[in-house]
Each structure stands twice: as C-alpha cells, then as structure tokens.
N, C-alpha and C positions, 0 to 999 in steps of 0.2 A: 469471499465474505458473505457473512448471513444478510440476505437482504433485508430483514425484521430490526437487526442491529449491525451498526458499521463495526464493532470492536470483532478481533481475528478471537474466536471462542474454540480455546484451549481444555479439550475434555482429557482427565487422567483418571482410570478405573481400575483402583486397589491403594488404600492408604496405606502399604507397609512400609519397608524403609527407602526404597525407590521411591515409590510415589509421593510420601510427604515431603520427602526431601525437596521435590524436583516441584511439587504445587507450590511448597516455602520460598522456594527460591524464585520462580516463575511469579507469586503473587507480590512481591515483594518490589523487583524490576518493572515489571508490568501492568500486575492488577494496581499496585498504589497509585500510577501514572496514570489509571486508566487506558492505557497502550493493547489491553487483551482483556477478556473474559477469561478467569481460568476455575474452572470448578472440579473437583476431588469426590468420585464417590468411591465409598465405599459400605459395606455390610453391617460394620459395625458401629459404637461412636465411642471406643478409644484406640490406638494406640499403644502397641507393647513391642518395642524392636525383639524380631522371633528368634536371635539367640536367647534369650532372657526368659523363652515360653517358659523353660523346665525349672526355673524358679519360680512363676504363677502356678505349676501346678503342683510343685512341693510346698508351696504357700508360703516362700522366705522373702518375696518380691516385693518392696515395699510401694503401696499404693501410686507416690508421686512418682514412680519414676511410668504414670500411666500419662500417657497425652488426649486428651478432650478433643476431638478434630475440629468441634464448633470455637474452640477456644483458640486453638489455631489460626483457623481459617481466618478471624475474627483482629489475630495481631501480623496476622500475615499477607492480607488483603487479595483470599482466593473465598470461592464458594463451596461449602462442603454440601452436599446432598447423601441422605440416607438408603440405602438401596441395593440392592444383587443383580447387576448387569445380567439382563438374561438375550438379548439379541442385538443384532446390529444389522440395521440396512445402508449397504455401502453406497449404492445412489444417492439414496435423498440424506447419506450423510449424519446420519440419527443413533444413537442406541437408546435400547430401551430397557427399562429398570422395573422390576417386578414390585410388588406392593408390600410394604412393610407392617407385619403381624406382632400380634403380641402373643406371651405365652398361653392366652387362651383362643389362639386362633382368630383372634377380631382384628379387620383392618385398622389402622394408623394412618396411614398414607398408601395413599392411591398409584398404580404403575402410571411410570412418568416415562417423558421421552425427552431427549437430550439431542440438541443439533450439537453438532463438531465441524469446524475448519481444522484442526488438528488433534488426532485421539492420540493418548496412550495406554495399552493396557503394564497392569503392574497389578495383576492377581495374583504371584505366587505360585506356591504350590501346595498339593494337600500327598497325604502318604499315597504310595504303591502299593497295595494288597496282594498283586501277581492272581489276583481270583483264587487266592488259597482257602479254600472251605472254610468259614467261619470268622474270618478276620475281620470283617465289617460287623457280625452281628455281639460277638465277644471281647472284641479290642478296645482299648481309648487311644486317643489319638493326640497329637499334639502340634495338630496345623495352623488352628487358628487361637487365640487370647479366649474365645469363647470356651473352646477344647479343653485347654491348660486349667480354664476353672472348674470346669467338670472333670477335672480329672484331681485337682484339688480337694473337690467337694467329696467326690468317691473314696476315694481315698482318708480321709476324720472319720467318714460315714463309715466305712468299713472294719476302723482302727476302735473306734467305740463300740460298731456290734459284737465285735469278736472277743474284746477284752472286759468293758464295763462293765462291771454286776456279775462278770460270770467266776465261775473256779476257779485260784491261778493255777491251780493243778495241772487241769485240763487242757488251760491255753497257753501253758506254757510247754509243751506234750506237743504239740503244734503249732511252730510259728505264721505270725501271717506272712506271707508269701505272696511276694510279688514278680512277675519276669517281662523281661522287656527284650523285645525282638527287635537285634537291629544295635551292631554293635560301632556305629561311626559316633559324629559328637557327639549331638542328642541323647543317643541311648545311653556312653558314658556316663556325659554331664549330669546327666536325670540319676541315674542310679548313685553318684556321690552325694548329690541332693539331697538325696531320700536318705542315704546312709546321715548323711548331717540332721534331718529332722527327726527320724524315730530316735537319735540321742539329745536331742534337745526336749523332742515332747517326754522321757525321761527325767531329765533336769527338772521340767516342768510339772513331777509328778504319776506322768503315767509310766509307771516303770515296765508296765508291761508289755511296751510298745518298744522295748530293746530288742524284743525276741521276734526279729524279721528278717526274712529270708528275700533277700535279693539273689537275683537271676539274669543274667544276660545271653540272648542265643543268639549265635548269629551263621553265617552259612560259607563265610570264609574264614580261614584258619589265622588268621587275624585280627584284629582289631584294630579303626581308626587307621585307614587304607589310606588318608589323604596324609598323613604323617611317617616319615622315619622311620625305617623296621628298627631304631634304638629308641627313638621315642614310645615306640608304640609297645615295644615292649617292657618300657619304664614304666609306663601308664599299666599296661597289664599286670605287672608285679604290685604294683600299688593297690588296685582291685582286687589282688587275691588278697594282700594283708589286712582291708575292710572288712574282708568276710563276704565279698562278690563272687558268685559262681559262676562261673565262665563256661559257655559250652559253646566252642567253635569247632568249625565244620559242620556241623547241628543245620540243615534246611528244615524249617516248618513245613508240614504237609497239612497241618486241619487245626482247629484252635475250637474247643468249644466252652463248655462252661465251666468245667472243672481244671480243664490244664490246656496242655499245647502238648502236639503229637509231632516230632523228628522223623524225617526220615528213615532212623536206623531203626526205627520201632519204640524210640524213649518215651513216655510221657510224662511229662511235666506238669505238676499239681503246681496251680496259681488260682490266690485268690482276687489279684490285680493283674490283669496281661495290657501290655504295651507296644500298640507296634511303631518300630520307629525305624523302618528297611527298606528302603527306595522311598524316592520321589519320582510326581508325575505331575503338568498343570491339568487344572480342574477338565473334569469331562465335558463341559457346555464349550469350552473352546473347540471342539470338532467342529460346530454347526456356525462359524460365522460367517457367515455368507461369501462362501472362498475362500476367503484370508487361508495359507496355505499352515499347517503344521504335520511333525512329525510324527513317530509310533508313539510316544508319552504326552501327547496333547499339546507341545509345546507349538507358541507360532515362530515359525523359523524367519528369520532375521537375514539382510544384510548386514555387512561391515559398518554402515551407518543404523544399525540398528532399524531400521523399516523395513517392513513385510511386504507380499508382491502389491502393497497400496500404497501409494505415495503420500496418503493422509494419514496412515495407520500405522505406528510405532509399538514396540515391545522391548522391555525390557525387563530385569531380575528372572526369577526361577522358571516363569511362562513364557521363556525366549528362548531359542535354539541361536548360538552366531557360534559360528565357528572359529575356533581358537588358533590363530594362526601361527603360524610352525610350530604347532601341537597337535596331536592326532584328538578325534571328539571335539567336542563344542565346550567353551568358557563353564566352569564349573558352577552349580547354586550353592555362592557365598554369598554372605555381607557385604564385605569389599567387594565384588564384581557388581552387585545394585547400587553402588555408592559411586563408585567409578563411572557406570551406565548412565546413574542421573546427571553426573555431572555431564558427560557427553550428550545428552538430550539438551540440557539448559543449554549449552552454547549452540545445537544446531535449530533450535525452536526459534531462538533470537536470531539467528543468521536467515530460517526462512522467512521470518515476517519482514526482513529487510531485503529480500528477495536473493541470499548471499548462496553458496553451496552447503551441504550437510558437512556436517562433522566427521569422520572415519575412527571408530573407537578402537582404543588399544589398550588390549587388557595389561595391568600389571599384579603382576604375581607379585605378593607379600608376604608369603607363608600361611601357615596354620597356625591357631593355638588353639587347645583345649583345658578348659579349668574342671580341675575335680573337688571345686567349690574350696572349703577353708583347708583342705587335705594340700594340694599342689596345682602347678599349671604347668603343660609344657605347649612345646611348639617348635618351628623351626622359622627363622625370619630370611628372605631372599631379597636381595639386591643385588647393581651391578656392581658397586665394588668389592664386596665383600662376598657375593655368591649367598648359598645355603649354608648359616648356622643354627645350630641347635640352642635351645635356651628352653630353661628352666628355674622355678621357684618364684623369688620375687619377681625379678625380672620379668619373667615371662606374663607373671602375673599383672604389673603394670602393664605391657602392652597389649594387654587382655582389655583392663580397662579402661584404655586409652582408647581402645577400637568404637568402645559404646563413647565416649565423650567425646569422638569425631561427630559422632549421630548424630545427639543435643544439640554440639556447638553448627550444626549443620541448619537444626531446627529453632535453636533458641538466642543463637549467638554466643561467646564467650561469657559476659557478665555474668547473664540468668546462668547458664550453667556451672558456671562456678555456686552461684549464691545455691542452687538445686544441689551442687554437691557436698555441702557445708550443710545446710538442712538436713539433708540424709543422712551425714552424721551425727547428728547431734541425733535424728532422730530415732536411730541403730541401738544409741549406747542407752535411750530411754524406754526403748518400749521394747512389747516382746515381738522374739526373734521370727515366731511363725503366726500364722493365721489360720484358726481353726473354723475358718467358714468359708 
C-alpha cells in the first residue's frame, strides 16, 4: 500500500477498448466503494473503439458514438489524467507522464508522476513501417483517433484543391488517387469507406469527386489473411466490382511524394498514400526499466497476463502471451482486449483480497469484415458448431453487435440502447459526412 494513502492505487495507461473497459468496470466495483484508487491515463481526451478509426477518417462517424474519458471517469468512479506515459521506475513504483502541449507548443499541464500498487499498460499499437524509405515522412496513418482526423482533414483538403474552381476537363483527365498499403481489415474497410464517400460527396454536389482512383498494395497474394481463402476471395471480387485496384504480391520498397515504388519496379502515382501493413507496440516500450519485450516492442506476458513484474500487467496489442495450442502469440483483435479485460478485472479483485491471478484463455470467435453499406463477411467459430461462414445481413449484425458489446460494457444496457435509437434518428436527419 502507498503509505501517503491506505487505498490499493490501480494505475491503467491507454484509454483504448482494454483500458476503458477494465478502468469502467474497476471504478464502478471499487472506486464507488472506495475499496481502490483507480486512475486512467491516457494522451488523448476521447474515446473511438479503433475498429471504427476508418470511419473518422472517411468522416462517416458520427460524433456521439465519441466517449469524453472525463465524462467517464466522472459516472464511472475512476480518475482520468491527461498525459503520454514516458517512463517508469519499478522500485519506487511510479510512472511518469510528459507535460501536455498545445498546438502552439505552450505548456498545459506539467509532467506528473504517478505512484502504483497495481499498473496496467493498454497502449495499443501504432503501424510497422519495416524502415521502408519514406513511409513515416509520406504516409498517414491510422493508429490513433488523432491520426484518423488528419487523415479526414487531408483528405476534403485535398478533394477541394484538385477539383474546386479548376477545369473539369483537366481534372477529370486525372483522377484523385488514392492507395493504401496493407491489404488486411483496415485497409479493406477504409477503402469501401472512401468508395462510399466520394459517391455521397457526389450526391452532395461535387460531382467531381466520383472520379477516384482507389488503390490497394499489399505484399501477399492475398487478401484478409485472417479470413477464409472463400471469404477472402468473396471480399476480393467485390473490390474489384467497386472499381478497387488490387495489386497483390506488390512489396513496397520507397514511398515518396508522388507515389509508392514495388518491388518489381511499378510505381504507383498517389495523391493520398496509406499505410495500414503490420503492427508493432510503440517504440518508448523498449526502455521500461526491464520489463521484458519482444522484436515488435511488445511486453511479453504470462498466462495471467503479468510481465517478469509481479506489479506490471499488459494487455491488448502491446502484450505478446502466447496462444496455447497455437503456434504465435494471441492475435491483435477487439475480442482478445475484451476478453484480456475481463481476465484482468477478476484477477485485480482476486489480488486485493489476497486470492491467486486468473489464467486467461483465449476464445476464438471468428472474424468479420464490413465493406460498409456494399456487404460484410466473416466466419463465426465455436464448439458446437466449429467454423462457419456468414455473410450479408447476418454477418452484418454480428458486426454490430461486436461494437455494442463495447458500449454495453461502457455504458450499460439502457444508455446504449437510448445512444442507439439517437444515432438513428440522427442518421436519417443530417448529412451523411463531415467535411471538416
């Protein structure tokens, strides 16, 4: 225990769907009772479950389904603090939190330090570039809620300089072109996205904004490796009938301002590049003061999810645990940080009562991919039924059933009912996109 305060002080460091989940639930049992200190930082101050990024940055996402962490915290009964964990000293038990700026570089808030009786990290993950020549100075990204609106923003910005006021002549002689590297969900999902807005903005008037050239590279001869070679090839047929150009087997070798160069010598003219091709957790995990991780940054885990520190937990995409009777480590899903929190919540409770940790066990439930209003597929696994395939509505509903586990994880049943009922009504009244 802290000796300054008798409550067991519960630090979790990354608001994504792990972390909220597991602050919500922890502040709720705990923090109401007073039983624990539990505080939440993280970097930003909302909230976007990161399947949904590639609707933020096609700008179809409608605002509410954003979460406030203060507003949270607030009916949740944890602490959110502002902040980008930049170190941790495992003796005296502390991390510490870099100062928070504004966009003209002026301090906010001061670097703070944070004691812990129990940490969890829950940072995620940001893309894998593989140190390909130019992919950090060229590319946009789509790791964090920040990213997705800059890529938002880039994107109107770019769709107005090239169209507004100019020739249609000219600019229709040259579509804007966009390509995205990295052909698993993400890069799908985003590129149906996009197909869906440039015909809404359309609808909307700018007609000239039909004439876009979408682009997918990717460096295996497939597509959406974690699904089906029928599904996957379902999904791929469907991509080509959008008018998606597909170039598999294509490794990126150099990306600069004008396109992206293939290994066979192609290059590829984009006036938007996207990379969305491995994952890695952030590079500042190398330096925690031991805490052990692998070649992609991640801290590797036991079966109880705890790292070689018996204070320090990790879970979602910044955790390596090994996926038993599976060859590799537990994949970065949704469902497996959902699964993780849960397994945290009951062994957090079990050590303040002095009880054993938890032993997690992953359950596979398939995949699904939505190619937004076009279709969804996926395949659903269980024991009695094994692997099947599902497609259309279906699939679709269990699409969005996955996010309204989230909510109802975050908000409860009621409110998310009432948040779902609102979103409709507020779909069918306003416009479809967001041009800012």
């Amino acid at each position: 225990m802290n000796k300054n305060n008798a409550l067991h002080k519960i630090v979790i460091v990354g608001g994504g769907a792990a972390g909220l989940e597991l602050a919500t639930r922890l502040g709720k049992k705990l923090g109401k009772a007073q039983l624990a200190e539990i505080t939440l930082i993280d970097a930003t101050t909302t909230h976007v479950w990161k399947p949904l990024l590639h609707e933020v940055a096609a700008g179809t996402l409608d605002e509410s389904e954003q979460v406030e962490y203060l507003a949270q915290a607030h009916r949740s009964h944890f602490l959110f603090r502002l902040g980008k964990m930049e170190a941790i000293n495992r003796q005296k038990k502390e991390v510490s939190v870099g100062p928070t700026l504004n966009d003209a570089g002026e301090e906010l808030i001061p670097s703070r330090v944070f004691h812990y009786d129990t940490l969890v990290m829950s940072v995620g993950s940001v893309s894998n570039t593989f140190n390909i020549k130019g992919v950090q100075e060229h590319c946009l990204f789509l790791d964090t809620t920040s990213q997705a609106f800059n890529f938002q923003k880039k994107l109107f910005e770019t769709y107005i300089k090239k169209y507004v006021g100019k020739d249609q002549a000219i600019t229709a002689a040259k579509p804007l072109s966009i390509a995205i590297v990295g052909a698993g969900a993400t890069g799908v999902e985003l590129s149906a996205q996009l197909h869906e807005v440039t015909n809404v903005l359309a609808i909307y008037g700018l007609k000239e904004t039909s004439n876009v050239k979408l682009t997918i590279i990717e460096a295996a001869t497939q597509l959406l490796p974690a699904l089906p070679d029928r599904l996957a090839h379902a999904t791929q047929a469907q991509l080509v009938h959008l008018g998606v150009d597909l170039k598999l087997g294509r490794r990126v070798i150099e990306v600069n301002t004008e396109g992206i160069m293939t290994h066979d010598g192609e290059f590829i003219e984009a006036d938007i590049k996207v990379w969305a091709a491995g994952i890695k957790a952030p590079e500042w995990l190398k330096n925690m003061d031991g805490l052990v991780v692998n070649h992609i940054n991640q801290l590797i885990v036991d079966q109880t999810l705890k790292t070689n520190d018996d204070d320090v937990f990790a879970m979602g995409d910044c955790a390596a645990c090994v996926w038993q009777g599976h060859k590799g480590n537990i994949p970065p899903r949704a469902q497996a940080a959902h699964q993780q929190a849960e397994t945290l919540y009951k062994s957090i409770l079990n050590r303040l009562k002095g009880y054993d940790l938890v032993t997690f066990q992953y359950h596979d439930y398939g995949s699904l991919v939505s190619l937004g209003k076009y279709s969804t597929v996926g395949n659903l696994m269980g024991n009695l039924m094994g692997s099947i395939s599902i497609g259309g509505f279906i699939a679709k509903m269990v699409y969005v059933s996955l996010y309204k586990l989230h909510q109802v994880a975050l908000h409860g049943y009621f409110r998310t009912l009432m948040l779902t009922l609102s979103n409709a009504f507020r779909r069918s009244a306003y416009i479809k996109i967001k041009m800012h």
